[in-house]
N, C-alpha and C positions, 0 to 999 in steps of 0.2 A: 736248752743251753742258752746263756745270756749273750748277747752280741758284743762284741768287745766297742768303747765307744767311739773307734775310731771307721767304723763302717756303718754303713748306708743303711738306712731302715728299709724296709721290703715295702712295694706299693702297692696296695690293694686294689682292684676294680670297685668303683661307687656302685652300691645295689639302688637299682630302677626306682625306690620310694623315697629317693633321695630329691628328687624332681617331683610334687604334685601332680597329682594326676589328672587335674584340670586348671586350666588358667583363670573362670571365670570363680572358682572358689577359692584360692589362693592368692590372687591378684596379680602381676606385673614384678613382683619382689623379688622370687629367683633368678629370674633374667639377671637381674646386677649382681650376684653373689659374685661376692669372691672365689669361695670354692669350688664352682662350674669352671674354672681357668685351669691348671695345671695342677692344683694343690690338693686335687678331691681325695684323692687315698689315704691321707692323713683322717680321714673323718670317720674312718670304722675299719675297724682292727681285723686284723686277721685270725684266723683260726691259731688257738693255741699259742698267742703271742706273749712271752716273758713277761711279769711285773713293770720291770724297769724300761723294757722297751715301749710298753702301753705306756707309761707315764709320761715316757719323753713324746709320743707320737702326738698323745694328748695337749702335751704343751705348745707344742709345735701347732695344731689345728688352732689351738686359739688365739695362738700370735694370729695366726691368720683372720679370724674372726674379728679380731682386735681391730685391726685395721678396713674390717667390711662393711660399707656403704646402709647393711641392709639388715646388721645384726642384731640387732631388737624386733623386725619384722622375723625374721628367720629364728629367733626365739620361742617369742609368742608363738609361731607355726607347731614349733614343737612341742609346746606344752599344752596345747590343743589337742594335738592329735590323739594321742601323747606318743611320741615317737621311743621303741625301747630301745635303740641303737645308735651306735655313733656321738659326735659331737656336734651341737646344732647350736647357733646362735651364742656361740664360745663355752658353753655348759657340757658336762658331759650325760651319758643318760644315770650315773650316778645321783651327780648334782642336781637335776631335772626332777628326780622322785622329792628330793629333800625341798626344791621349791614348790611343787604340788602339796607334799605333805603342809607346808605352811599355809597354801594357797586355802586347805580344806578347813585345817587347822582355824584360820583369823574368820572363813566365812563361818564357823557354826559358833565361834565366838559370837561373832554378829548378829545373827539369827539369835540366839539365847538373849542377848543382851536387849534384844528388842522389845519382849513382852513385859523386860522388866522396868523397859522405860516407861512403856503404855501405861503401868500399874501406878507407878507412881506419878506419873502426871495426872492420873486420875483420880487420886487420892487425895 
């Protein structure tokens, strides 16, 4: 049932992989997040959660991203690992396949286009 939208979204508790599990591989960068403050429950949805309420939770997590010190590091983190949950570095883990898939995408452009430079500079 859709939450009407004058009440509260539900908070969820952050899961544990939300923090790096070591500081010397990850660096100094979570420390400053934003989202380690009060706003972490925005960042992954709860079980069985409506359309419309996922969208707004969503938008709502990235205002907060928007404004984070560290969210380009907190990105790249996710797109690393590759995290399947939540929103990280303002992206959701939707948006996050679509920039891998691009990521894969332009390198095996690059790679093809390579041997075809070699040919012809050697020609």
């Amino acid at each position: 049932m859709l939450q009407p939208p004058h009440q509260t979204l539900q908070v969820v508790a952050v899961p544990p992989q939300r923090t790096p599990a070591r500081e010397d591989q990850a660096g100094p960068w979570h420390s400053e997040a934003v989202c380690r403050r009060d706003e972490a429950g925005l960042f992954f949805a709860p079980s069985k959660e409506p359309t419309a309420a996922r969208l707004s939770r969503e938008e709502a997590a990235k205002r907060v991203c928007a404004r984070c010190p560290v969210m380009v590091a907190c990105q790249e983190h996710a797109l690393m690992q590759p995290e399947p949950y939540g929103v990280w570095g303002g992206l959701t883990a939707a948006e996050r396949r679509v920039v891998l898939a691009r990521r894969r995408r332009r390198e095996m452009e690059l790679t093809s286009a390579a041997p075809a430079e070699q040919i012809a500079a050697a020609g």
